[in-house]
Structure formats: C-alpha cells, structure tokens
Backbone bond lengths (Angstrom), bond angles and torsions (degrees), N, CA, C in turn:
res aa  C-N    CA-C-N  psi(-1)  N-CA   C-N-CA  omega(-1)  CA-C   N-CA-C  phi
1 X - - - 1.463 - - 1.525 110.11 -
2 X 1.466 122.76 129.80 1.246 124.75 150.56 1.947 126.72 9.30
3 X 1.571 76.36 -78.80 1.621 109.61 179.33 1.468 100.61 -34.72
4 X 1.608 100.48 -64.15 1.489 92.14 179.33 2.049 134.13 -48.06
5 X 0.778 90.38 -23.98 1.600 122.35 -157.88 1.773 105.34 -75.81
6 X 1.084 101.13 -53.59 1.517 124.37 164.75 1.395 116.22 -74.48
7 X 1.332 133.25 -14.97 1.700 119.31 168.11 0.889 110.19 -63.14
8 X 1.439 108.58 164.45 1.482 122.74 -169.62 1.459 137.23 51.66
9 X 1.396 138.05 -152.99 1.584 153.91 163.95 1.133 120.31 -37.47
10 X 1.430 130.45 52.86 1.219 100.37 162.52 2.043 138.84 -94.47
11 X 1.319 111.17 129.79 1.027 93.03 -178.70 1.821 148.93 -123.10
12 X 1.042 97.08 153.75 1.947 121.00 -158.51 1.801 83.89 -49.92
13 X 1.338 114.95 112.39 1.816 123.47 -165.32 1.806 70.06 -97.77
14 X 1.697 90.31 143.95 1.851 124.14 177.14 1.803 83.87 -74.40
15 X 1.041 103.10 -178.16 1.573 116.43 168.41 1.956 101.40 -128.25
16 X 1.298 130.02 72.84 1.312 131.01 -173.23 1.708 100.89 -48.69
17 X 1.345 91.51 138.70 1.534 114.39 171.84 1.657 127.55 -126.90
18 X 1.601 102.43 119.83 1.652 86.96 -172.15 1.396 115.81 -74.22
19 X 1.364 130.65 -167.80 1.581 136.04 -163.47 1.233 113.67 -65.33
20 X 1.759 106.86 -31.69 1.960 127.37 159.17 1.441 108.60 -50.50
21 X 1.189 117.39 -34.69 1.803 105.33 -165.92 1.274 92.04 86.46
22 X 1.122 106.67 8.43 2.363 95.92 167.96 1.256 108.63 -83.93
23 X 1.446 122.57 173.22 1.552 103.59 -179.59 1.435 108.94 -107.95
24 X 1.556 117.70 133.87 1.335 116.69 -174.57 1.160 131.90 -80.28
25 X 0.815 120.48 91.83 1.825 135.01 -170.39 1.879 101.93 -57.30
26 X 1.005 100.92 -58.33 1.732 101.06 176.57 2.015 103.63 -33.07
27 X 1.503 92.02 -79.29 1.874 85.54 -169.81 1.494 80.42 -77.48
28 X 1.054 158.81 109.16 1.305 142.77 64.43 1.812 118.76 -80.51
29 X 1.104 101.68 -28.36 1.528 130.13 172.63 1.922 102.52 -64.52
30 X 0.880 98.15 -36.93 1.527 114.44 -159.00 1.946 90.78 -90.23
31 X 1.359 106.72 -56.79 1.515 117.30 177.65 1.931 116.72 -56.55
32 X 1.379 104.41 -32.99 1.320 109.42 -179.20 1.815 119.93 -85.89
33 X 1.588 98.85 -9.09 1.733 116.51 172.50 1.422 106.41 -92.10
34 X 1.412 120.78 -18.52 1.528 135.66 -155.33 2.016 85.52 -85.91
35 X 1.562 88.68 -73.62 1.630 77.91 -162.73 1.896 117.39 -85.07
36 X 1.704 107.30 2.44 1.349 93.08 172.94 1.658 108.43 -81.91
37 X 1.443 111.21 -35.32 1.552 106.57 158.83 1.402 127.39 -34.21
38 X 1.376 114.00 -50.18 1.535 123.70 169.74 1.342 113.23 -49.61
39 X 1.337 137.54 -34.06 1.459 131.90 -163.68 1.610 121.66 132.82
40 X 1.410 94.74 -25.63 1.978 90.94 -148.89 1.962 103.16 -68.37
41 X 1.001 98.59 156.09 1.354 130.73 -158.06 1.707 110.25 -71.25
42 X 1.741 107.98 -35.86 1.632 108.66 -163.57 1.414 79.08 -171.99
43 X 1.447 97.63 147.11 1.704 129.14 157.92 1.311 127.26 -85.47
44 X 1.234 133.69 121.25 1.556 121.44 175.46 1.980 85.82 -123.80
45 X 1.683 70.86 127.11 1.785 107.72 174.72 1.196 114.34 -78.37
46 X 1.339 136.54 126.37 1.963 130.79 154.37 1.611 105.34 67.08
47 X 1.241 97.38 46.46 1.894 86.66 154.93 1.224 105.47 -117.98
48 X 1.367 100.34 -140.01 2.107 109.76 -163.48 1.311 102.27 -58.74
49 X 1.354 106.20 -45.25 1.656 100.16 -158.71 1.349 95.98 -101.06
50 X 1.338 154.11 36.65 1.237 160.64 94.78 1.664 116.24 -32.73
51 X 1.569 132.63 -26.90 1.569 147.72 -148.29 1.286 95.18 40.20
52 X 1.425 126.94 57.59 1.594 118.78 153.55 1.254 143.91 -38.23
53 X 1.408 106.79 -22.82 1.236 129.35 -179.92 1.675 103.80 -89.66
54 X 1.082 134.26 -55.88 1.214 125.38 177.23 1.775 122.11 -88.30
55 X 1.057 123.91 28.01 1.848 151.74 130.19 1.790 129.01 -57.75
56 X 0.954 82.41 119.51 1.513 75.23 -178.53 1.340 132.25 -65.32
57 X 1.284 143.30 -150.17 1.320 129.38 145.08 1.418 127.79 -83.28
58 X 1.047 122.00 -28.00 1.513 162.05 156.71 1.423 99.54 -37.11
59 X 1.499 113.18 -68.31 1.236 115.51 -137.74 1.991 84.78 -86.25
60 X 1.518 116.56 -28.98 1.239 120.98 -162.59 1.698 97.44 -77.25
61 X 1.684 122.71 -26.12 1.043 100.33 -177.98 1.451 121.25 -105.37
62 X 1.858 113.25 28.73 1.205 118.76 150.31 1.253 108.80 -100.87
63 X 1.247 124.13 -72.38 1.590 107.62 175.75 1.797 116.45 -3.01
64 X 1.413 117.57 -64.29 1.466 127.11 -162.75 1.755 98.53 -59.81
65 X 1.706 114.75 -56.27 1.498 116.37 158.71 1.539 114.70 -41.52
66 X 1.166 122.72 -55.46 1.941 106.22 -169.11 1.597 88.45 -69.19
67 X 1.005 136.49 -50.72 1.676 123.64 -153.18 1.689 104.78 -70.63
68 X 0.972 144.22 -39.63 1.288 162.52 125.88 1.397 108.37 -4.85
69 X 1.356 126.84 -67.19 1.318 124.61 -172.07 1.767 102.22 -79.80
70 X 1.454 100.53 -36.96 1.885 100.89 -173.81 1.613 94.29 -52.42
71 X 1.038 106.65 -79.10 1.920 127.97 -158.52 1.268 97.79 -60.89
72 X 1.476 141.12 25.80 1.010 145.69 -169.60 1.583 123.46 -30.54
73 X 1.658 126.28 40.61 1.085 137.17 -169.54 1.753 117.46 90.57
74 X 1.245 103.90 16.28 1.609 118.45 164.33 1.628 125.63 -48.81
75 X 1.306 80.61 -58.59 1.884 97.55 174.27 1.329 97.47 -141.22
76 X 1.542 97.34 163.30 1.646 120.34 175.47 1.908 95.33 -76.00
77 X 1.829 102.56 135.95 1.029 110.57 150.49 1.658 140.04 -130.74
78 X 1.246 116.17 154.94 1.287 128.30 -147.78 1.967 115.08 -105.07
79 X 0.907 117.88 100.11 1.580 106.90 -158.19 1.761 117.08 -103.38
80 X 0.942 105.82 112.88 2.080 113.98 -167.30 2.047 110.65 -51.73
81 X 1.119 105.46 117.31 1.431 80.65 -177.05 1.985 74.69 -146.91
82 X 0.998 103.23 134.58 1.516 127.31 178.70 1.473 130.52 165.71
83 X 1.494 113.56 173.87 1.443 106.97 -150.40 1.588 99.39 -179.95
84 X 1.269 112.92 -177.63 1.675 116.10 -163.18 1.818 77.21 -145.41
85 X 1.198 134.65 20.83 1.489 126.02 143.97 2.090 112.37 -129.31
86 X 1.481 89.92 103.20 1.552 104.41 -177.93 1.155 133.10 -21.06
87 X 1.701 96.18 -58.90 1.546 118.27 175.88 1.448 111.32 -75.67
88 X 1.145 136.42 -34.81 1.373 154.67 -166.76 2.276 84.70 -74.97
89 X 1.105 132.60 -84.83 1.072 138.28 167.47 1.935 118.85 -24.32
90 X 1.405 112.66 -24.02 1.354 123.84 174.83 1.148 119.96 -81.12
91 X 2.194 109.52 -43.00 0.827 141.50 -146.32 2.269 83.73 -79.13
92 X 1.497 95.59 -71.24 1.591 109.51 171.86 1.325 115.70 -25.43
93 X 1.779 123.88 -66.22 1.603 122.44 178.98 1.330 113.74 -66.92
94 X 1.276 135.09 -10.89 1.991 139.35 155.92 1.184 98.15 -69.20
95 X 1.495 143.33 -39.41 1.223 140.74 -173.32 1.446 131.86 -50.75
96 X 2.038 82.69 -49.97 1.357 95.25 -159.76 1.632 110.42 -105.24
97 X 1.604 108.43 167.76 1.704 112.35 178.22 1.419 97.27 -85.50
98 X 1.259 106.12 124.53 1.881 115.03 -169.44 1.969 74.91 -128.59
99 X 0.967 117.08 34.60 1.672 108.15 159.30 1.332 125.27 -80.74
100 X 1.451 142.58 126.41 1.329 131.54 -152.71 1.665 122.79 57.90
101 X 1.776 108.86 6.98 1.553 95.01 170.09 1.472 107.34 -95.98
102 X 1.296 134.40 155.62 1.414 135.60 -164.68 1.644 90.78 -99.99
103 X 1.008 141.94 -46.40 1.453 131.37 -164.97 1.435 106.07 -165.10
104 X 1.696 121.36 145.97 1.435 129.81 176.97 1.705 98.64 -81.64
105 X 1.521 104.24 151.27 1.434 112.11 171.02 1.660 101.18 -134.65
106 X 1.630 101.87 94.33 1.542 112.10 177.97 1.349 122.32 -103.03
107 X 1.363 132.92 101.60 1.394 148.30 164.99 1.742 107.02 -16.86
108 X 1.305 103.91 120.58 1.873 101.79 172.88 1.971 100.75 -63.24
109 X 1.187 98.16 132.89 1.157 115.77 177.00 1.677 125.19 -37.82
110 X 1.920 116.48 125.71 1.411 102.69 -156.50 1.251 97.15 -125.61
111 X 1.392 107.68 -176.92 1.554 120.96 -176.98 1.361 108.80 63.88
112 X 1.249 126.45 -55.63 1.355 97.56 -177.95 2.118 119.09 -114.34
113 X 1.438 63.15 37.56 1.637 77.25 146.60 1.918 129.16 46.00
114 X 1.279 113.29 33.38 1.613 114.16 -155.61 1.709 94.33 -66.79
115 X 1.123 82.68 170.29 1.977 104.37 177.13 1.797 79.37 -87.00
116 X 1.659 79.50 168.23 1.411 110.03 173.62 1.621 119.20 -39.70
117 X 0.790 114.58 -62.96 1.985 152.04 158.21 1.702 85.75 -6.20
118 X 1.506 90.39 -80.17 1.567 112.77 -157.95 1.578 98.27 -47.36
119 X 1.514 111.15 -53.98 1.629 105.59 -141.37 2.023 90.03 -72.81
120 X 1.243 119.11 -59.37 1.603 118.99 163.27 1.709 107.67 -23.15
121 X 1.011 133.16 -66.85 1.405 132.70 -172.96 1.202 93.67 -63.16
122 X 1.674 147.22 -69.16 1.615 123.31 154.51 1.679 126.29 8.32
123 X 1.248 76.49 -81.37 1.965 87.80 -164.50 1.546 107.90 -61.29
124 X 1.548 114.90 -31.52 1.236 131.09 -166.55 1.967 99.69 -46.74
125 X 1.874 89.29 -44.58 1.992 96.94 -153.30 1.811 82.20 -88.50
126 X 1.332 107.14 -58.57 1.684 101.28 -178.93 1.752 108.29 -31.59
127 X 1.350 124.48 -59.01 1.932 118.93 -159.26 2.516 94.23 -68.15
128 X 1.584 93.25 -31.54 1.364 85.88 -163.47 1.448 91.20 -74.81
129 X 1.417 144.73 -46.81 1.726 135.47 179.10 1.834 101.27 -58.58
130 X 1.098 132.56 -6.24 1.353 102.87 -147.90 2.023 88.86 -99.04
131 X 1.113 108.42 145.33 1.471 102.89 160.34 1.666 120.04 -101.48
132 X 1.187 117.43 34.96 1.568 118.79 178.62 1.466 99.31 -151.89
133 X 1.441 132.34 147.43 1.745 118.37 -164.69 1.478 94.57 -71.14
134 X 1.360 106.09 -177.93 1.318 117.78 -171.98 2.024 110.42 -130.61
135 X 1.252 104.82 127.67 1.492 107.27 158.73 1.290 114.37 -98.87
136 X 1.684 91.81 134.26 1.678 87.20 168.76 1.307 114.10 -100.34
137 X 1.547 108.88 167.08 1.436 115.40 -155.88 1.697 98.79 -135.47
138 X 1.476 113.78 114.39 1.402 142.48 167.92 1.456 132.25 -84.94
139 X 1.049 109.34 87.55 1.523 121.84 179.50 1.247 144.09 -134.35
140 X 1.644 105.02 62.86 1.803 114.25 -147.06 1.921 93.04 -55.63
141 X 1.211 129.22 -32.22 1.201 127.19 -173.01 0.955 106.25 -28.59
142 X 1.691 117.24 -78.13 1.633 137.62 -163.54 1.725 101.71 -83.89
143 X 1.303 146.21 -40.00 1.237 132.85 -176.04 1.903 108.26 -89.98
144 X 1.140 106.19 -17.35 1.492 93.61 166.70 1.327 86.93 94.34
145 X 1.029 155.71 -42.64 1.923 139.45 -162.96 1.561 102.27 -128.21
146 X 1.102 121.56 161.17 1.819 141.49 -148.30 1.455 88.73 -120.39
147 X 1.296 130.13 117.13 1.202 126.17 143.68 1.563 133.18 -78.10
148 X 1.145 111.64 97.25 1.849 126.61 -166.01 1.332 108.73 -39.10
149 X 1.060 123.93 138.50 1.333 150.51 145.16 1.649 97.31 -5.35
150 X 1.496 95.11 -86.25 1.589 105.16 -171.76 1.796 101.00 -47.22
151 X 1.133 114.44 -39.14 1.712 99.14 -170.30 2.032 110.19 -77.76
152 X 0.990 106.89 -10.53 1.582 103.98 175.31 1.797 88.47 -84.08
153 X 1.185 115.34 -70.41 1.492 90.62 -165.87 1.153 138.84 -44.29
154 X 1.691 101.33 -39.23 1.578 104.78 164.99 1.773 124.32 -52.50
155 X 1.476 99.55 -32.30 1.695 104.58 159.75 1.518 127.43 -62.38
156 X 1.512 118.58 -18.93 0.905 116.07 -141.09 1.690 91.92 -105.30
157 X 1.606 110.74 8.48 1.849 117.10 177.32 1.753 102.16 -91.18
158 X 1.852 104.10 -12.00 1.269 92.05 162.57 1.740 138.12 -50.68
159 X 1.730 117.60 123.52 0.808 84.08 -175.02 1.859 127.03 -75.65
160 X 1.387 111.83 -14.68 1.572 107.40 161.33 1.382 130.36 -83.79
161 X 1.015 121.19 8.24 1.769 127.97 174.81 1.688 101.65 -96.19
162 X 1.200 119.76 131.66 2.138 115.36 -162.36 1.279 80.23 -143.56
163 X 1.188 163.52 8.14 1.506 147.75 176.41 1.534 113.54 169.97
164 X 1.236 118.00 149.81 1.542 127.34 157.04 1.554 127.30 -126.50
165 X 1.197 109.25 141.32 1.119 113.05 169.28 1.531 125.29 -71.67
166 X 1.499 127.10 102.53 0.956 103.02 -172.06 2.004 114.26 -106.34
167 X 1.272 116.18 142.57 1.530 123.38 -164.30 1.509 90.97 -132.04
168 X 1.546 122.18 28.06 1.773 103.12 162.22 1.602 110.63 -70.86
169 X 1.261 124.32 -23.00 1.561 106.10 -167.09 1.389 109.33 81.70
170 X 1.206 134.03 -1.08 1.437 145.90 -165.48 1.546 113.86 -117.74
171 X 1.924 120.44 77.64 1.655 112.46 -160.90 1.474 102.53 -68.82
172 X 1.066 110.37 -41.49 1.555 97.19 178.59 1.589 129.26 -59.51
173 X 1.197 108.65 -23.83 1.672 118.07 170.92 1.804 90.22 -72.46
174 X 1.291 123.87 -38.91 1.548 115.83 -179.07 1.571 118.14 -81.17
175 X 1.374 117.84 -31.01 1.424 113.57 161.69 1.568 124.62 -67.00
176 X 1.480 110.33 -25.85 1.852 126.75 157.77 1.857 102.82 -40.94
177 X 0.958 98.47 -62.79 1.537 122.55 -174.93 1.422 98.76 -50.46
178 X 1.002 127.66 -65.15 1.555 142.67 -159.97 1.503 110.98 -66.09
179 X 1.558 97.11 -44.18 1.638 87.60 178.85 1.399 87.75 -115.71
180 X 1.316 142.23 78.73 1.610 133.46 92.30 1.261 115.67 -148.79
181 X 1.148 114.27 42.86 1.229 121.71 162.52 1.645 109.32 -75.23
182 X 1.404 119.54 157.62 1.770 144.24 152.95 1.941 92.52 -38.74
183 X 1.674 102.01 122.74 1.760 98.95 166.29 1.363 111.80 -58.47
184 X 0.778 117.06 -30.96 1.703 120.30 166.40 1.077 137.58 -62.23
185 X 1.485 124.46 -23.91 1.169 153.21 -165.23 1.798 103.47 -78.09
186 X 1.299 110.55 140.25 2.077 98.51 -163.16 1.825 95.19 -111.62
187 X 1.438 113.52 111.74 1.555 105.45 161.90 1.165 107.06 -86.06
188 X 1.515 115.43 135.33 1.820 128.51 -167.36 1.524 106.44 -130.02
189 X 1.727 116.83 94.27 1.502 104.79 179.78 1.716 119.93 -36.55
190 X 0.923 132.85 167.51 1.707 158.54 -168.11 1.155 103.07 -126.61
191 X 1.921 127.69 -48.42 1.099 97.68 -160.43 1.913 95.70 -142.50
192 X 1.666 87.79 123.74 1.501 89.27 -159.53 1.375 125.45 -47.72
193 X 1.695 127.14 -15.00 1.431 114.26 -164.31 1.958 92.70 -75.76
194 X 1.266 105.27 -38.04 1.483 109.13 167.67 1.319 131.86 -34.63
195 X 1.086 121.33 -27.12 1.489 120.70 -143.83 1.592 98.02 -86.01
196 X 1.352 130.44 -42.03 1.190 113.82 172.71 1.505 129.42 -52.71
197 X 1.436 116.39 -53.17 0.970 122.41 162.20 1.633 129.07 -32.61
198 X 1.583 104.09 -51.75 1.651 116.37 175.28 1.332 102.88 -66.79
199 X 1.326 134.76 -45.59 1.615 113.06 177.07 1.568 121.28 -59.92
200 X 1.391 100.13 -31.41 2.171 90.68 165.72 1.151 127.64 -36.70
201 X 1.598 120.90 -42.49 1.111 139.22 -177.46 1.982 104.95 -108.49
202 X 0.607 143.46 18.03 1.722 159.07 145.68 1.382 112.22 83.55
203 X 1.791 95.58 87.22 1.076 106.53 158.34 1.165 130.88 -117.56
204 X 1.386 155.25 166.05 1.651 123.29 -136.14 1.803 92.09 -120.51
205 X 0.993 88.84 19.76 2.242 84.85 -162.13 0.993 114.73 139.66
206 X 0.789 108.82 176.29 1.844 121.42 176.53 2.095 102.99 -121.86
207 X 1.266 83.74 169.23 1.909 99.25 172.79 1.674 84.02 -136.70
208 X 0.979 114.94 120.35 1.238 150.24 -147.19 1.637 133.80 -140.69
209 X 1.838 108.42 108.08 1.507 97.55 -166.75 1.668 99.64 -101.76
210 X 1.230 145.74 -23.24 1.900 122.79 131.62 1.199 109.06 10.33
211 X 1.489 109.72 -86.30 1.331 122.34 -165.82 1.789 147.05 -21.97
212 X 1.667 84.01 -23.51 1.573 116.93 -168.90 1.944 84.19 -79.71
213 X 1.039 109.51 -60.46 1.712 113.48 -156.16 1.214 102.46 -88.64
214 X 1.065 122.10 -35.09 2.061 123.45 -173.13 1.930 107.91 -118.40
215 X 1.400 115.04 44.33 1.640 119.48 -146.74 2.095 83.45 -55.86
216 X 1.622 104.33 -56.78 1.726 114.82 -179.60 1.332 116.40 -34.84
217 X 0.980 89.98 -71.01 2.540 91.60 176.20 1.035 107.26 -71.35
218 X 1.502 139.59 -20.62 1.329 108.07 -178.14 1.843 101.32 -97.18
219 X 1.153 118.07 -30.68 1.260 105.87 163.62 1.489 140.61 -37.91
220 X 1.490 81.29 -38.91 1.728 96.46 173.73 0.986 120.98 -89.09
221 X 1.354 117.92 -26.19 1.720 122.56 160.28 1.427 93.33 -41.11
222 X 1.554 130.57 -73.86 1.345 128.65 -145.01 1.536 108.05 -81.12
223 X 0.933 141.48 -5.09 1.021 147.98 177.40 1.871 112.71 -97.48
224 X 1.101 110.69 -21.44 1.753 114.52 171.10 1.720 100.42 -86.16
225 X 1.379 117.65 -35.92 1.448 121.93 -171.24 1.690 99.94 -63.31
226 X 1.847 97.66 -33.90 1.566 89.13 -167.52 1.559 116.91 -90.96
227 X 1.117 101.98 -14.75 1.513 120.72 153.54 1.927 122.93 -52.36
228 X 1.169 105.87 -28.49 1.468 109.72 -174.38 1.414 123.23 84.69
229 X 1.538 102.41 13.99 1.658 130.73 172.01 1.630 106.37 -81.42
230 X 1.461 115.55 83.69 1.657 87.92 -158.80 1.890 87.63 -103.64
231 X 1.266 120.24 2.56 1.469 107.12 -167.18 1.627 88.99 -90.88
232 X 1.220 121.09 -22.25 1.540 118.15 177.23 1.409 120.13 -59.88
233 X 1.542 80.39 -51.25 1.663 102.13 171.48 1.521 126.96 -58.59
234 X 1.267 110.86 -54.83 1.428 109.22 173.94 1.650 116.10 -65.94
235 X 1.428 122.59 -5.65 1.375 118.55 -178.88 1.654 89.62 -85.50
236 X 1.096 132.32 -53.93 1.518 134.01 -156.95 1.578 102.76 -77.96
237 X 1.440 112.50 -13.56 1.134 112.90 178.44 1.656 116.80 -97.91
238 X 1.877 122.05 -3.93 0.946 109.29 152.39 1.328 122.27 -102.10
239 X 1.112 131.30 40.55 1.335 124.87 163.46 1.534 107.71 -109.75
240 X 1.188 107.31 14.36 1.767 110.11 152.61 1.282 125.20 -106.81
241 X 1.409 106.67 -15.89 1.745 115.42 -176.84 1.647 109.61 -59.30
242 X 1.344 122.35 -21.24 2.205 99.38 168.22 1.771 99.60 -109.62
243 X 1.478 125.34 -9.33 1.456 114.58 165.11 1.458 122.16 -57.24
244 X 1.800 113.68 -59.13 1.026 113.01 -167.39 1.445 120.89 -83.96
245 X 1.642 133.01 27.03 1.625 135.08 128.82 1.300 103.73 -25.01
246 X 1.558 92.54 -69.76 1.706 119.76 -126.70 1.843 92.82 -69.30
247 X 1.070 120.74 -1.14 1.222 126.00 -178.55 1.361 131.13 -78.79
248 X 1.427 90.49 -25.50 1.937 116.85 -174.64 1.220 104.55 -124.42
249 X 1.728 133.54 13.68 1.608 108.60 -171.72 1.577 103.71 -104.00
250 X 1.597 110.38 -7.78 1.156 98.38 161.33 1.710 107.97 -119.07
251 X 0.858 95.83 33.62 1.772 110.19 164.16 1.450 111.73 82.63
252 X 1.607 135.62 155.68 1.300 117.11 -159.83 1.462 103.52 -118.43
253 X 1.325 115.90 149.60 1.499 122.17 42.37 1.608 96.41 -115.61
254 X 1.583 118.76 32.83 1.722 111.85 -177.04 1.536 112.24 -64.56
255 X 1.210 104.63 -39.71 1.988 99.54 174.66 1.844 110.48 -70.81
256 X 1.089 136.99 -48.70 0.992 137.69 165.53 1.884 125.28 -42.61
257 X 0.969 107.48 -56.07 1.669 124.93 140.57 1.118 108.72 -13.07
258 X 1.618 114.51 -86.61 1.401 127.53 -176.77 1.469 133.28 -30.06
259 X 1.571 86.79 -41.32 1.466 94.07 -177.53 1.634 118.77 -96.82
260 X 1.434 101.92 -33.60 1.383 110.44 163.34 1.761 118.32 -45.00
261 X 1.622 97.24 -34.36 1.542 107.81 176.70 1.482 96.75 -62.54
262 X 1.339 127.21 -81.77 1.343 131.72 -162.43 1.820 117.98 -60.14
263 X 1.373 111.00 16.08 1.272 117.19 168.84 1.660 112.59 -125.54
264 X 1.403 106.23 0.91 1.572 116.84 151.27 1.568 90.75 75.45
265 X 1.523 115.05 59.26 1.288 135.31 172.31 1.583 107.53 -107.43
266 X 0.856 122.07 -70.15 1.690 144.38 -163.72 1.811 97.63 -147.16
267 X 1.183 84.64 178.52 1.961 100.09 176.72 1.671 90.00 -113.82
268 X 1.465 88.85 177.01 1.538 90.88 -150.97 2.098 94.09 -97.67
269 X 1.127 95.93 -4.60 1.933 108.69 172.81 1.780 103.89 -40.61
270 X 1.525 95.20 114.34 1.834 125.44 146.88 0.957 101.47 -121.81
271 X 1.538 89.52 166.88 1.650 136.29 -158.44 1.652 106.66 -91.02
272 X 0.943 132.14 157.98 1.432 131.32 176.40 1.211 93.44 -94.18
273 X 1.397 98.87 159.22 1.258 137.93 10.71 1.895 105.46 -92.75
274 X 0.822 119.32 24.73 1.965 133.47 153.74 1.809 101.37 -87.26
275 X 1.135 115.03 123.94 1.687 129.57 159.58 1.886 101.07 -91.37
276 X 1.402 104.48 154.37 1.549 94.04 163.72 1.354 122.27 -88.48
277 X 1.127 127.68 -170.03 1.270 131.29 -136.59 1.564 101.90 -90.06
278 X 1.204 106.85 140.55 1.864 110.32 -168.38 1.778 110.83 -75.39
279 X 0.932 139.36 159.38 0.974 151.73 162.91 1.781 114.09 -26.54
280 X 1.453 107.00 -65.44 1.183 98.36 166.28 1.564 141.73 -57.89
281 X 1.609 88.16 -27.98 1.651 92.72 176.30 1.867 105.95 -70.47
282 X 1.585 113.22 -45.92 1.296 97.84 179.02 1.457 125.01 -66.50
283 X 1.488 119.20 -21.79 1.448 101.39 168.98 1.749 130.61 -49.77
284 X 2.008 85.93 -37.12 1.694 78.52 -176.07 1.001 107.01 -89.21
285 X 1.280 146.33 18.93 1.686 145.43 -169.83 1.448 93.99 -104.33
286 X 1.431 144.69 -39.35 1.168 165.30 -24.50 1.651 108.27 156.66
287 X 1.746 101.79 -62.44 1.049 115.27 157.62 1.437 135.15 -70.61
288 X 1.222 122.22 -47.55 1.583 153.50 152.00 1.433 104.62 -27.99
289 X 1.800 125.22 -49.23 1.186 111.28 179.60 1.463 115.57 -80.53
C-alpha cells in the first residue's frame, strides 16, 4: 500500500553542483549512499531544495535516470512536478517516465496567487492527468497563498491525491487536517522542527531538508516520534532547534549545502539567482556542528 511507502523520512535530495555549475553526478551518487546509509525511508526527486527551477529539462531528466538506476528499488521514490500554469503542469507529467516513481509531489500553485476555488480546480485536473497518486505540497512561504485546511480535505476524497505535505507552519490548520481528513489520507510534516509534534496528532513523517546532512538522527528522531517515544524524540529533536534557522536565512538549500560541503558530500555550489553560503553563515553552521 501507498500508505506504507510514505511513512516516515523522506528526504528533499540537494541537486550537487560542481565548481562549473555542471551537475555532479559523482556526489550525487555519493549523496544518495550518504543518506540511504543513514536510514531515511523515501527519496523525493526535483523539488525546492533540489533548485528545480534553475535545472534544465535535460538535466532533470537525467538526474531522475541516475537516481533510478542508483537506488535500484531500495526505497520508494517521489518526483516534484508542479507549477502555477495547470495545463503547462499536465503537459510535464505526459512528458515524463514516472515508471518506478511511487507518487507526484506538486506545489499548490504560486505567484499568482488563486483563491481557494482556483487552487482545488488545480489539483482536481493535475490527480485526474496524473498516472502515479499525487501529494500535495503546502508552502504559503514560497507560493505566497495558504491552502486551507478545508480545501486539502475536500481534495483529499480524491481518489488519486493520498497525502500532502504540509509546510504552513500553522499546527492548528494541521490538526484541522488531521481530524477530518479520509483514514487513509497521509499528513506529511513540511517543516522539520514540526514533525514531532505533528505525529502526536498523526502525521506519518516528514519530507525533510535535515535529512540530506543528518539522514541517521533525524531518521531516528522520526521513527521514536512514530513509535510513541516522544521523550526520546523530543531530546533528538532538540539538537536541531539553533541548526535548522541557519538553513533558510540565506535561503535553501544554501545552508544545507554548506554543510554537506564540509562533510565531503558535494561542494556547497548554487545556481543563481541563490550564491552559496557567505562566510559568516558558514562559521556559525560550522561551529554548531
């Protein structure tokens, strides 16, 4: 089952870049032994913290080939395909080989901002084109508008939509979710300091950008939370509470990068319009570890 597939850790893979700005296939190879060694549960392909947006098409439909052939049926993986043009987003999942992907993870539509109405009529045509189920993905941060409580559940009678990621930062908009959602239906924290907390009230894991640099402790964080171990959990879960700022203040995945750099994963190289991480940010990232 699905359900199964989606518990626990999964995590938001960096897109490594060598000193060219080419994309480095070596540590990505190297990055995908790093954190399945660690524990985590599922891969999600080409989202934010992938720089999906600044990838080509080219480059997105090798990446999906090396990860595919690496993880050679290890774990279930999860592949980002979304957009704030409907048809353009339909047009992409007809495109692509979604063979061996377990489920799409598509961002509610951004920048231009739809009412409630709009973003539901979205997901509605996205779950009916898609041939693999679909998570939806919540992130008023980066798209600028909140997708309500009430409008995921009403998505959530889809029969191809099985879970969302939600990244409002808002538990009570996620406990809304929790108690009336479909039993079937998968709540998936967004934002890792959350995630313990959201499994009290049943959430199945997080998708998770931690995960890349700490895949072992944070796995096990999520896996004691899902256990009902929460004093275990909340200890392993504060020794991320002053790291994971430093991850987003110069926007992500540049703190994550950083450290992945200094653990001789990848180099810490993004794409513009993101620079990597300044000097000051790595001292204190630096220190912290």
């Amino acid at each position: 089952m699905i359900q199964d597939k989606l518990r626990g850790t999964g995590v938001a893979l960096v897109t490594p870049f060598t000193k060219e700005q080419e994309v480095d296939y070596d540590a990505l190879h190297k990055l995908l032994d790093f954190v399945l060694n660690g524990g985590v549960d599922y891969l999600v392909i080409n989202g934010t913290t992938a720089e999906s947006v600044t990838t080509t098409d080219e480059e997105r439909t090798t990446i999906l080939q090396k990860i595919k052939a690496h993880v050679n049926g290890r774990v279930p993986l999860v592949y980002g395909i979304g957009g704030n043009n409907t048809q353009q987003v339909i047009a992409t999942i007809k495109q692509t080989d979604l063979e061996g992907i377990t489920a799409i993870l598509s961002v509610s539509p951004y920048y231009n901002k739809p009412s409630q109405q709009g973003i539901y009529q979205h997901f509605v045509q996205v779950a009916d084109a898609a041939p693999v189920p679909v998570i939806l993905y919540n992130v008023p941060g980066r798209t600028g508008s909140n997708m309500a409580g009430e409008t995921t559940v009403k998505l959530a009678s889809h029969d191809n939509i099985v879970a969302i990621k939600e990244a409002s930062g808002n538990l009570e908009q996620c406990m809304y979710i929790a108690k009336h959602k479909p039993e079937d239906f998968l709540l998936i924290s967004g934002d890792d300091l959350l995630t313990v907390p959201m499994t009290s009230f049943g959430a199945v894991g997080v998708i998770s950008v931690l995960a890349n640099a700490f895949p072992g402790k944070f796995s096990n964080m999520v896996r004691q939370a899902l256990d009902g171990n929460y004093k275990e959990a909340s200890e392993l879960l504060l020794n991320f509470v002053d790291i994971n700022p430093l991850m987003y203040e110069e926007s992500n995945p540049v703190g994550v990068k950083a450290v992945l750099e200094r653990f001789g994963v990848c180099t810490s190289q993004v794409r513009l319009p993101l620079v990597e991480a300044s000097a000051g940010l790595k001292d204190r990232l630096f220190k912290l570890l």
